[in-house]
C-alpha positions as CSV (number, residue, x, y, z in Angstrom):
1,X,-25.6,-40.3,-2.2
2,X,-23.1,-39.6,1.2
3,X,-20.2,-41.4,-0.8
4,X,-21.0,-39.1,-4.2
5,X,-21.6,-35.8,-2.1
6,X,-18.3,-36.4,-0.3
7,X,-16.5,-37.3,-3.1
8,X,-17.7,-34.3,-4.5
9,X,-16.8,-32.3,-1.8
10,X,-13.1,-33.2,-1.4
11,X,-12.8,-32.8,-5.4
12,X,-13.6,-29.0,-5.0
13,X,-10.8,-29.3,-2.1
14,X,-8.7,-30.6,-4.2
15,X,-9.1,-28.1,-6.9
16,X,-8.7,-25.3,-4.5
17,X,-5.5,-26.9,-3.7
18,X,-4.2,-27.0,-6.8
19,X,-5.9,-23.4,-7.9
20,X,-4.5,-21.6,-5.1
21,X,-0.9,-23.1,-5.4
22,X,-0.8,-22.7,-9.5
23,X,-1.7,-18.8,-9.1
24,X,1.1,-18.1,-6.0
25,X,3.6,-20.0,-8.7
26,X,2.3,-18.6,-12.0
27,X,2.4,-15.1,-10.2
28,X,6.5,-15.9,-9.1
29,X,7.6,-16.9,-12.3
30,X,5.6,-13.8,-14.2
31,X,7.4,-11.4,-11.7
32,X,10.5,-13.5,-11.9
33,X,13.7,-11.6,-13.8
34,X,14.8,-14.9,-13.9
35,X,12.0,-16.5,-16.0
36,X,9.3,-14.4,-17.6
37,X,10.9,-11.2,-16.0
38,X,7.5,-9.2,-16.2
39,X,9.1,-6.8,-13.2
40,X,6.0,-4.8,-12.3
41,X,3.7,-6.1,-10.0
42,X,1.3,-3.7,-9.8
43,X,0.5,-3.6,-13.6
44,X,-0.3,-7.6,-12.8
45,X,-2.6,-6.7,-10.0
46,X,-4.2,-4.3,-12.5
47,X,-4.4,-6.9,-15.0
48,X,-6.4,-9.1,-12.4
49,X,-8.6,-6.6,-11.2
50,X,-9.4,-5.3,-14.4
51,X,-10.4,-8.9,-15.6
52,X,-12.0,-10.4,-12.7
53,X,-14.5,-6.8,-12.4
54,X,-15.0,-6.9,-16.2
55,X,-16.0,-10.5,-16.0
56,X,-18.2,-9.8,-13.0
57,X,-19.6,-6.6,-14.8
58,X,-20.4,-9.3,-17.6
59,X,-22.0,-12.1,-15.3
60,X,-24.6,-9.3,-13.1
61,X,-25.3,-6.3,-16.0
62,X,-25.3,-8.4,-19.1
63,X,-26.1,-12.0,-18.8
64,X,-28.0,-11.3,-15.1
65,X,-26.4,-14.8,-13.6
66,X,-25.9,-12.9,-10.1
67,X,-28.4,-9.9,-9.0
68,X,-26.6,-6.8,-7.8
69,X,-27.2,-6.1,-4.1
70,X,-29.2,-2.6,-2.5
71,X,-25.7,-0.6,-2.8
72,X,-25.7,3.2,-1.7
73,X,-23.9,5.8,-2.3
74,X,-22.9,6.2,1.7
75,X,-22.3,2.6,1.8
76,X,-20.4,2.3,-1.3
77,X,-17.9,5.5,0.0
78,X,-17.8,4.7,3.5
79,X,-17.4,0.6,3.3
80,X,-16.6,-0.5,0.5
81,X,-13.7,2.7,-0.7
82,X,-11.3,1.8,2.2
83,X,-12.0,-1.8,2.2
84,X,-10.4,-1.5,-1.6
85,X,-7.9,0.4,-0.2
86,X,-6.2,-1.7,2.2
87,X,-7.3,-5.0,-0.4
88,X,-5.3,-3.0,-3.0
89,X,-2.6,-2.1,-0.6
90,X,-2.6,-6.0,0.4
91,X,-2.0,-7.3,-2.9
92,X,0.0,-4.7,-4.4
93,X,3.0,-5.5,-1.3
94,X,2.5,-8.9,-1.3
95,X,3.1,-9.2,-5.3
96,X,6.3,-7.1,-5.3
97,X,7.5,-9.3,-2.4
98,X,8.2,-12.1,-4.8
99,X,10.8,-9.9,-6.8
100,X,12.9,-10.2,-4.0
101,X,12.3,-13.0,-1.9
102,X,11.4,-17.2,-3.0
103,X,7.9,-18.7,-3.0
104,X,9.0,-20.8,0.4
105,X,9.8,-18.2,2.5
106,X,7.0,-16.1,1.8
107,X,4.5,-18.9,2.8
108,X,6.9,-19.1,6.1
109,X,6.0,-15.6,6.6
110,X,2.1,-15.8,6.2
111,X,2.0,-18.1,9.4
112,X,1.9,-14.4,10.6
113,X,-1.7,-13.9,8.9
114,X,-3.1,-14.7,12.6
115,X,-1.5,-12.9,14.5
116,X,-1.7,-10.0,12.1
117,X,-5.5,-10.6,12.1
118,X,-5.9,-10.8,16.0
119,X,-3.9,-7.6,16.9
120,X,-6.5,-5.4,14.6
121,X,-9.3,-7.3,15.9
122,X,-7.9,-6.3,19.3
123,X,-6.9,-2.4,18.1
124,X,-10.3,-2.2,16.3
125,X,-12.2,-3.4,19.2
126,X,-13.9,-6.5,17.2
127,X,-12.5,-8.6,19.6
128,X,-11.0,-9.0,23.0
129,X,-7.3,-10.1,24.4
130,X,-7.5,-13.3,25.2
131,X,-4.2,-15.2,27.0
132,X,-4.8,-18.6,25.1
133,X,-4.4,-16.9,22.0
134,X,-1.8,-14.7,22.8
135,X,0.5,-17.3,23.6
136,X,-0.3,-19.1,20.3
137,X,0.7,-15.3,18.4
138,X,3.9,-15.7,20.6
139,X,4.4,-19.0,19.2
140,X,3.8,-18.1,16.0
141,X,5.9,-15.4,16.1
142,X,8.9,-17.0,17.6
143,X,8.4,-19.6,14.5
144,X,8.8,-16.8,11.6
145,X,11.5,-15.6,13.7
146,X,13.4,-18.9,13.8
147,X,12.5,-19.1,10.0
148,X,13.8,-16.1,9.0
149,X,17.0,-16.4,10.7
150,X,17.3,-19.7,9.0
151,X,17.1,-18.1,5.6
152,X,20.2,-18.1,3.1
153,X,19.1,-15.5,0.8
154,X,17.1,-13.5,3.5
155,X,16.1,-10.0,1.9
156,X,14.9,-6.8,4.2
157,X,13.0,-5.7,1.7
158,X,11.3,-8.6,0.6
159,X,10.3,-9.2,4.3
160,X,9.2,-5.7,4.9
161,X,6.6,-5.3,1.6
162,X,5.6,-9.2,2.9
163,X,5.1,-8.3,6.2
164,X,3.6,-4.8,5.5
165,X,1.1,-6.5,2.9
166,X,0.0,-9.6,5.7
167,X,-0.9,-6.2,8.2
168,X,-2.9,-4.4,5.3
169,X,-5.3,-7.5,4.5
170,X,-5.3,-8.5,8.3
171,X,-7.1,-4.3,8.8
172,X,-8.8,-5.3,5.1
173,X,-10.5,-8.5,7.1
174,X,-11.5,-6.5,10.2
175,X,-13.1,-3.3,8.1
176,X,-14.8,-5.9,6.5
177,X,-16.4,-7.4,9.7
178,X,-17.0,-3.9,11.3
179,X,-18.3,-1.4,8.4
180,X,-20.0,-4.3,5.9
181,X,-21.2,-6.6,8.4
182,X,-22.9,-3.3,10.9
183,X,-24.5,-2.1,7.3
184,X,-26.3,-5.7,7.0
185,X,-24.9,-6.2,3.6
186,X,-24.1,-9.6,1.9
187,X,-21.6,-9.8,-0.5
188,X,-21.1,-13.2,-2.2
189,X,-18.2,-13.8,-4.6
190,X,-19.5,-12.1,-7.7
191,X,-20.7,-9.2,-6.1
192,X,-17.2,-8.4,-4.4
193,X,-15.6,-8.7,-7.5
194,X,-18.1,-6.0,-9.3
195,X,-18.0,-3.5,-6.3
196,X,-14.2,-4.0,-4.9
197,X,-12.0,-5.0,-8.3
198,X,-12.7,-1.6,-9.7
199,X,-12.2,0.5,-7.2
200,X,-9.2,-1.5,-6.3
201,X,-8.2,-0.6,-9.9
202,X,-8.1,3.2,-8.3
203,X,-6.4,2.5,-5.9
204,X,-4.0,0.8,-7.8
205,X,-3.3,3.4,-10.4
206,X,-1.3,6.0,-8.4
207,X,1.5,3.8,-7.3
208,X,1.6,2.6,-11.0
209,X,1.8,5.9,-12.8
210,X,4.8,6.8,-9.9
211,X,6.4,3.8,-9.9
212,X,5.7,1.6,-12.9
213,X,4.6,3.6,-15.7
214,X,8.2,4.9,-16.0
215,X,9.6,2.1,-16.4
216,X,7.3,0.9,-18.8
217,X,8.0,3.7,-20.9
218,X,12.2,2.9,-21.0
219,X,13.0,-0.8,-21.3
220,X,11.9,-3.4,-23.3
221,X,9.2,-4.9,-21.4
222,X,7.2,-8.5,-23.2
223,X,3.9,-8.7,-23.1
224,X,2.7,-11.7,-24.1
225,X,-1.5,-12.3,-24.1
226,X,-2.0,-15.7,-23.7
227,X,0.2,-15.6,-20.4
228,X,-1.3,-12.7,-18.8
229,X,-5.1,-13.9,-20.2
230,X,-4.3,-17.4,-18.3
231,X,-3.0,-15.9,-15.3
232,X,-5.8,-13.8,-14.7
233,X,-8.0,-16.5,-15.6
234,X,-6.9,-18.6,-12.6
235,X,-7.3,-15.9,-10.4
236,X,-11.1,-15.4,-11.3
237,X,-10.9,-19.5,-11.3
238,X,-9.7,-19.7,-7.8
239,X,-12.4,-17.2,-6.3
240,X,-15.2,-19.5,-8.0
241,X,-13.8,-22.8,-6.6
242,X,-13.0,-20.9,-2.9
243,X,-17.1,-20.1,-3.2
244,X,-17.8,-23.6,-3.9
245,X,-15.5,-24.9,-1.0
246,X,-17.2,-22.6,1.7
247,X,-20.4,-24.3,0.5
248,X,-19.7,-27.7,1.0
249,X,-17.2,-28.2,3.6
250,X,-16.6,-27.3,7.3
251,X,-14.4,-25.3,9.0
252,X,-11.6,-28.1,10.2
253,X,-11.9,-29.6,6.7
254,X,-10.8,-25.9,4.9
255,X,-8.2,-25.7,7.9
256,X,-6.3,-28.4,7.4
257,X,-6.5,-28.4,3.5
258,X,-5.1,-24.7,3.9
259,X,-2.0,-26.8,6.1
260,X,-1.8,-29.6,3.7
261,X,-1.5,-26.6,0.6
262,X,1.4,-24.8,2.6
263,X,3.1,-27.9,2.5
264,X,2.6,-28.8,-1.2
265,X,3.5,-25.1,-2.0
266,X,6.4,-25.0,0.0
267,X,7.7,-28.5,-1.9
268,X,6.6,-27.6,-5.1
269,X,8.6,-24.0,-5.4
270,X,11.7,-25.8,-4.6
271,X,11.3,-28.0,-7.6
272,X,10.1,-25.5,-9.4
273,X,12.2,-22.7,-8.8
274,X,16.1,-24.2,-7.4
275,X,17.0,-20.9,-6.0
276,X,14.3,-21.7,-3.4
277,X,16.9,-23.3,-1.0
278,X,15.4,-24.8,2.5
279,X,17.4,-25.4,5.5
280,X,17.0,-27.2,8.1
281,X,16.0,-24.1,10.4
282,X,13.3,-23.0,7.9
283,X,11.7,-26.4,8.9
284,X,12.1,-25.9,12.4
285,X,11.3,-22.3,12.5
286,X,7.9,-22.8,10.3
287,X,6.8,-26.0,12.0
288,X,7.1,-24.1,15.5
289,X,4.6,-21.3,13.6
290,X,2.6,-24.2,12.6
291,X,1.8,-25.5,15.6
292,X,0.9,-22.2,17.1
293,X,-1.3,-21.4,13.8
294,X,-2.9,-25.3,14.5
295,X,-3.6,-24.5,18.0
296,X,-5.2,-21.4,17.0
297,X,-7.6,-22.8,14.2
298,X,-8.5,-25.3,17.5
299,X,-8.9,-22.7,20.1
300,X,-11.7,-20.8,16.6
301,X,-13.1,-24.1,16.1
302,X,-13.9,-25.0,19.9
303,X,-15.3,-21.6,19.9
304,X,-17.7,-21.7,16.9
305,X,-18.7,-25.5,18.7
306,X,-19.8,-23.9,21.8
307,X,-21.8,-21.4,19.9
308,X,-23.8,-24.2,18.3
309,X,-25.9,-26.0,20.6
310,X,-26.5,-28.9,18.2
311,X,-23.3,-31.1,16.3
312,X,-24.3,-32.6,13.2
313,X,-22.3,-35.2,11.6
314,X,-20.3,-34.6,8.8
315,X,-22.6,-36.0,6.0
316,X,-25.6,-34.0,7.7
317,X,-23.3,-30.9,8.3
318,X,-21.9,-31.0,4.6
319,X,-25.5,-31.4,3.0
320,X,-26.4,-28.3,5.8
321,X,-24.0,-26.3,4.9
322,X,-24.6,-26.5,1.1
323,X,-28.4,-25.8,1.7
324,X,-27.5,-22.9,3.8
325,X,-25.4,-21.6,0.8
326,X,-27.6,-22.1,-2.1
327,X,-30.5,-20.5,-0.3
328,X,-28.3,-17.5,1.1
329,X,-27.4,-16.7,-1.9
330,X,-23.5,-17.3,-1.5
331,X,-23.4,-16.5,2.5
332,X,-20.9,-18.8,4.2
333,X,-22.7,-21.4,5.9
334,X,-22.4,-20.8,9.8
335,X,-19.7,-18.1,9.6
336,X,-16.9,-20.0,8.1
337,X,-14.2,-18.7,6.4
338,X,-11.8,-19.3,3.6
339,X,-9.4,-16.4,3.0
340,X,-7.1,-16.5,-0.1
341,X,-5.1,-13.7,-0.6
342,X,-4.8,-15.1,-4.1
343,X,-8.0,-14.3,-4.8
344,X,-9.8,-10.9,-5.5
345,X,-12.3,-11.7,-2.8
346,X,-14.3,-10.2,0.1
347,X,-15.7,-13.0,2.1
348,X,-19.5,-12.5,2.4
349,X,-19.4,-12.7,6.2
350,X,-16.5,-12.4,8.5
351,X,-17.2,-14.2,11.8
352,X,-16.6,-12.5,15.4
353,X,-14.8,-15.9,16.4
354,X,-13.4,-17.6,13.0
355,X,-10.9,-14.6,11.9
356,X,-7.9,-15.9,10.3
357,X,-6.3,-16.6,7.1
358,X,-6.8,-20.1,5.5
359,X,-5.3,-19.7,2.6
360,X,-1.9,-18.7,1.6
361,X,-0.7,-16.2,-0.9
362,X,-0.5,-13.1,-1.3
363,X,-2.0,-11.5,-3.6
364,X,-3.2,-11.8,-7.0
């Protein structure tokens, strides 16, 4: 039963893996004026968000799979509006970042997603300055330096919507923790998806009918079904297997799978895409960030230890953490976290100590 549950367990890891690095490249080579040469990220974002809350409309109002949750009218404006915001802010910089800079790079530039995350903890009072950690951030920070300045085809602008969209879902996480989590309210995957993608939508539709819609309207733009059906499809796929992850692993196992997919990512786009060039300083630079990111996920983890006074062995945490789930009705087991900006997804619970971003991409 152990040998069956774990190699259950590491197959939902695995398809994570493989979920979470096929929508960052699907996404690229959509964008890509180079390959599909779909230019218009925002209209993909709305593409996603109109799927994913039309499926979740489908799953809670029509076939009753998930029941809605208690949502107010106060709650709904004052939570749940400028969470979308700054989700829809998040995704909508972090797409048009890959019209102008390569799949490799931008993963070099989420090692920032901590450090992001800990300085609006700190602003918003959620948490509290901390010297350990704030010499991991310098690390981190010195790595994406290093990386950047090792970058052939650096872009400003690339860098600035990346950068601008890592700070937007870093406040996105925090609002989270401080307005939904004070309210008491418990959002698992499908949920989020019916009260965030359509608002996001909004949200979403301004920039578009400034900056997009013109567009639109003058050149010859494809649009081909099948490939924007599919992409969206992984999207909604990738939230489903993130909710099955948080359910039956623990929080060093999601950490290091969300290394190990960086790493895959970062190889693969090269292949992939040959305009991705690496040097050698990219390497350095983003192994620096790594270690600092590493030494923060050990600093969260040693943290969420001390605040447990029993350990559990892996076989008794995973079957734990999975009974925890299923009777919580989504809840991540013991505040863990997995974070994929890929995905359309506000995490049910956002834990005081395990803020950070575990998976990497932006945006769907």
């Amino acid at each position: 039963m152990v040998n069956k549950t774990l190699l259950l367990t590491y197959s939902y890891l695995l398809i994570y893996i493989l979920l979470s690095s096929g929508v960052i490249l699907y996404n690229k080579w959509v964008l890509s004026p180079k390959y599909f040469n779909f230019p218009l990220p925002i209209t993909l974002t709305m593409i996603h968000m109109g799927f994913s809350g039309f499926v979740a409309f489908l799953l809670i109002r029509v076939f009753k799979v998930v029941s809605p949750v208690k949502m107010t009218f106060e709650i709904y404006v004052t939570c749940v509006v400028p969470i979308s915001a700054f989700f829809a802010s998040s995704l909508w910089f972090g797409n048009t970042a890959y019209l102008h800079i390569s799949v490799a790079f931008i993963q070099m530039l989420k090692a920032l997603m901590p450090v992001a995350t800990f300085i609006m903890a700190v602003v918003c009072g959620t948490d509290k300055a901390r010297c350990d950690v704030f010499m991991n951030m310098l690390l981190v920070s010195v790595g994406v330096v290093v990386s950047s300045y090792g970058e052939i085809n650096f872009n400003i602008i690339g860098t600035v919507y990346q950068v601008t969209g890592i700070f937007a879902e870093a406040l996105r996480l925090v609002l989270t923790q401080v307005l939904l989590q004070k309210k008491g309210l418990t959002l698992n995957p499908v949920t989020s998806l019916y009260y965030i993608a359509p608002c996001s939508f909004v949200f979403l539709s301004l920039p578009w009918y400034v900056l997009e819609k013109p567009n639109i309207e003058v050149s010859q733009i494809q649009f081909n079904f099948w490939i924007f059906f599919s992409n969206a499809l992984c999207a909604l796929a990738l939230n489903f297997s993130i909710f099955l992850v948080i359910g039956r692993t623990g929080a060093v196992t999601i950490r290091v799978a969300g290394v190990l997919k960086d790493w895959i990512l970062i190889a693969l786009s090269t292949v992939i895409f040959p305009e991705s060039t690496i040097t050698g300083l990219n390497i350095i630079g983003y192994a620096i960030a790594l270690c600092g990111v590493v030494m923060y996920n050990y600093i969260k983890i040693k943290d969420v230890k001390a605040a447990q006074p029993i350990t559990d062995s892996l076989p008794d945490r995973i079957t734990k953490d999975w009974k925890a789930k299923s009777s919580s009705d989504g809840e991540s087991p013991r505040g863990i976290e997995l974070i994929d900006e890929e995905a359309p997804l506000i995490t049910s619970r956002l834990s005081h100590i395990g803020r950070t971003q575990l998976g990497t991409h932006t945006a769907v």
